[in-house]
C-alpha beads as a LAMMPS data file, in Angstrom:
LAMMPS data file: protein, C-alpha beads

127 atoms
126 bonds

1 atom types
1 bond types

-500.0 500.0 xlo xhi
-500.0 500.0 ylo yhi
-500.0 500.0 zlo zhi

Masses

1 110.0

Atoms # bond

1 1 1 -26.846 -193.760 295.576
2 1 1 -30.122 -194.632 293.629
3 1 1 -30.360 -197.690 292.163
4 1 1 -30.133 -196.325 288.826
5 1 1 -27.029 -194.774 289.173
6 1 1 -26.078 -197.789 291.026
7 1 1 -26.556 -200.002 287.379
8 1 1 -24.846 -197.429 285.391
9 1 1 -21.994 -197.394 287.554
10 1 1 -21.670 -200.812 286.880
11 1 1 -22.209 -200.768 283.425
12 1 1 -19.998 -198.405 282.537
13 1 1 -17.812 -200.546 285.126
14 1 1 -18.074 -204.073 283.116
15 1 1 -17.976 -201.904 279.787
16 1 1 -14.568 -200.456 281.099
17 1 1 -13.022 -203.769 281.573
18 1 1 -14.152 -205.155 278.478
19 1 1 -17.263 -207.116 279.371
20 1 1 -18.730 -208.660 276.052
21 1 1 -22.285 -208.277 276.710
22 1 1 -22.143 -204.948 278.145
23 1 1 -20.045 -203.797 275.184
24 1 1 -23.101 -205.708 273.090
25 1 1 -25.289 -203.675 275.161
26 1 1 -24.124 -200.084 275.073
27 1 1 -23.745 -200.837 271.480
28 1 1 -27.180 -201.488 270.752
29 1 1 -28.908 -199.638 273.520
30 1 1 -26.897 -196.446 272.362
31 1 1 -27.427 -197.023 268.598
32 1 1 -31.437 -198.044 268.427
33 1 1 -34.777 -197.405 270.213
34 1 1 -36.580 -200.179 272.129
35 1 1 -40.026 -199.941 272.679
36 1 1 -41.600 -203.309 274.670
37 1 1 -45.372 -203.519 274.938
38 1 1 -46.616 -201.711 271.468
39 1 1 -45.980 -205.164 269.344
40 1 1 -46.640 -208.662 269.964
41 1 1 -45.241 -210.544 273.516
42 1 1 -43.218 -212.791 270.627
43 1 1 -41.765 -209.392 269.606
44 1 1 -40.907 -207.787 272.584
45 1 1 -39.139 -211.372 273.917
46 1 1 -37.389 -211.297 270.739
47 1 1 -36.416 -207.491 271.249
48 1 1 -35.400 -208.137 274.448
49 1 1 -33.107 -211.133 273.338
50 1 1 -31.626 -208.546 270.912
51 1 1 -30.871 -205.936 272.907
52 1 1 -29.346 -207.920 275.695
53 1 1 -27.189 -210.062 273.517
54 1 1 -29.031 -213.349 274.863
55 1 1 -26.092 -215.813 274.954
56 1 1 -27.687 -219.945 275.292
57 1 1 -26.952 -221.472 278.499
58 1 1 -25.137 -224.304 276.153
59 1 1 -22.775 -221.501 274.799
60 1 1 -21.360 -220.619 277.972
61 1 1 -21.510 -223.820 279.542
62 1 1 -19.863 -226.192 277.625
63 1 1 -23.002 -228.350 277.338
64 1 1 -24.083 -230.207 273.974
65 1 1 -24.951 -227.675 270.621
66 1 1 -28.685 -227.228 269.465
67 1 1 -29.107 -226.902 266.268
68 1 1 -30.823 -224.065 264.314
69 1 1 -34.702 -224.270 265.206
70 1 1 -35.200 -222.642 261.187
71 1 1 -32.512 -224.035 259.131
72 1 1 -31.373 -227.116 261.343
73 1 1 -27.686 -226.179 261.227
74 1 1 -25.813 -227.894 263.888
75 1 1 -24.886 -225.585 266.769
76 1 1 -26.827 -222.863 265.023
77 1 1 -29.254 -222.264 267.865
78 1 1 -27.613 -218.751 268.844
79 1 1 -28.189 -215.538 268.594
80 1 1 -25.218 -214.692 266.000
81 1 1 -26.085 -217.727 263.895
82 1 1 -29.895 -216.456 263.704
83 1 1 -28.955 -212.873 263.640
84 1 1 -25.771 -213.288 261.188
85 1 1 -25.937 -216.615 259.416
86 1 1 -29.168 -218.666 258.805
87 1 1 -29.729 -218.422 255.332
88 1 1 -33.331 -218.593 255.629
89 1 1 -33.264 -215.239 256.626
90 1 1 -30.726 -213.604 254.303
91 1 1 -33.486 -211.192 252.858
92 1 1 -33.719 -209.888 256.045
93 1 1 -30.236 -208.761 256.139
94 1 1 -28.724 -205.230 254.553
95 1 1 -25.381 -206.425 252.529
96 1 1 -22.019 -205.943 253.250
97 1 1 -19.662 -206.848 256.368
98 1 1 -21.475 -206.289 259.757
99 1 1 -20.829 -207.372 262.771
100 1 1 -23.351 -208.582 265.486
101 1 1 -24.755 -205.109 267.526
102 1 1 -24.398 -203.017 264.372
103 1 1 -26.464 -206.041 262.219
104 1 1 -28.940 -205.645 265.251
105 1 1 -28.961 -202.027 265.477
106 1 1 -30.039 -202.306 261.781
107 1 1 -33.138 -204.318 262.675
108 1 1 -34.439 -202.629 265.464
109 1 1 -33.964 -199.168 263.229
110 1 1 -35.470 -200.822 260.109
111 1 1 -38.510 -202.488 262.043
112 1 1 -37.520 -205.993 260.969
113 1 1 -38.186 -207.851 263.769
114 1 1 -41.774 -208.037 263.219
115 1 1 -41.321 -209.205 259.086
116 1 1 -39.392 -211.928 260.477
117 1 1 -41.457 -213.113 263.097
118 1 1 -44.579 -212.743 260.576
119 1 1 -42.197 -215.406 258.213
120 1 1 -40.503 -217.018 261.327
121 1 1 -42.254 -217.387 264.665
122 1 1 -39.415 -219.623 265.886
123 1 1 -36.986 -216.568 265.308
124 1 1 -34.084 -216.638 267.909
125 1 1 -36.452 -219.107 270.491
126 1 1 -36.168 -220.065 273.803
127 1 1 -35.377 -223.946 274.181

Bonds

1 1 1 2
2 1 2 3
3 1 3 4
4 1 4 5
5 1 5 6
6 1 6 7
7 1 7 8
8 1 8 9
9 1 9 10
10 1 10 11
11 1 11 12
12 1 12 13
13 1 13 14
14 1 14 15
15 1 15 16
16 1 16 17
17 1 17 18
18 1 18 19
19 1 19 20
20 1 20 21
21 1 21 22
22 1 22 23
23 1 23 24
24 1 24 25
25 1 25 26
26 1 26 27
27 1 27 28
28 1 28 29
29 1 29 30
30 1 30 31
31 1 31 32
32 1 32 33
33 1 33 34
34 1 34 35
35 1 35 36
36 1 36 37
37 1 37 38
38 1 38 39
39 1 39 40
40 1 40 41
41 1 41 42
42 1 42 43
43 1 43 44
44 1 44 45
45 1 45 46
46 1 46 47
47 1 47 48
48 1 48 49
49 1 49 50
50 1 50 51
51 1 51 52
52 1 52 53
53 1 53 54
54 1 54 55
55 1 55 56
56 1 56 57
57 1 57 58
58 1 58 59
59 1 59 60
60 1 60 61
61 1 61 62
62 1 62 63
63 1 63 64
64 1 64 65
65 1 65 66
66 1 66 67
67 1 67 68
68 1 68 69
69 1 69 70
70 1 70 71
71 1 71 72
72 1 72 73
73 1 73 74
74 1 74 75
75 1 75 76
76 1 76 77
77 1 77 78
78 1 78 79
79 1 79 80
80 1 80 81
81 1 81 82
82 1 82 83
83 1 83 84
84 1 84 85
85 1 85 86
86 1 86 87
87 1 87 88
88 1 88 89
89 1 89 90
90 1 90 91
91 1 91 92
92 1 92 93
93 1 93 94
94 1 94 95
95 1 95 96
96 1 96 97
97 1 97 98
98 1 98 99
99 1 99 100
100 1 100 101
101 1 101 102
102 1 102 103
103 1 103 104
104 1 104 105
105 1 105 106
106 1 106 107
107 1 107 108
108 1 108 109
109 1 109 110
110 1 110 111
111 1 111 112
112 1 112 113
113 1 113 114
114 1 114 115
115 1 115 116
116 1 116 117
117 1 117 118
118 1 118 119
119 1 119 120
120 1 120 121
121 1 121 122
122 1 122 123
123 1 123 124
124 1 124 125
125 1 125 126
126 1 126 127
């Protein structure tokens, strides 16, 4: 078995049984197109981040809340909050009710990441 077939397998393994990020994944991955290495390194890290479904160690951990790097929000140093909720970037955002792969479907499709990194460099950063 190739090691390609040997991730698909289990992807479509972890998707099957309900895995969060590799339902984030398949979402995304199946809905836009990535491409790394045509933009900025702050873009494709972003991008990556994105796609992925990045989750903070703190958010998985149980270890003490950052807050947001843009809009200082406590505990809003995470993907959704960045993605979903900071208000600095709610002219980024299409209205209506989305939820988190769809909302970042919509920015990889629109080409959005790189208008919010021109306004934001500290978009969705590392810690």
């Amino acid at each position: 078995m190739s090691s390609n077939s040997t991730i698909a397998h289990n992807l479509d393994t972890c998707y099957g049984k309900g895995s969060p990020s590799s339902i984030h994944y398949v979402h995304v991955s199946h809905t836009s197109s990535v491409t790394y290495g045509r933009k900025s390194a702050a873009h494709d890290l972003v991008a990556m981040r994105l796609r992925l479904g990045y989750r903070y160690y703190w958010e998985v951990s149980g270890a003490a809340a950052v807050p947001c790097k843009l809009c200082h929000s406590p505990a809003g140093h995470t993907l959704a909050h960045y993605v979903m909720k900071c208000p600095l970037l709610v002219h980024f955002r299409p209205h209506g009710n989305w939820d988190l792969p769809p909302m970042i479907s919509w920015f990889f499709n629109n080409d959005i990441i790189p208008a919010i990194l021109k306004d934001f460099p500290l978009f969705a950063p590392p810690l």
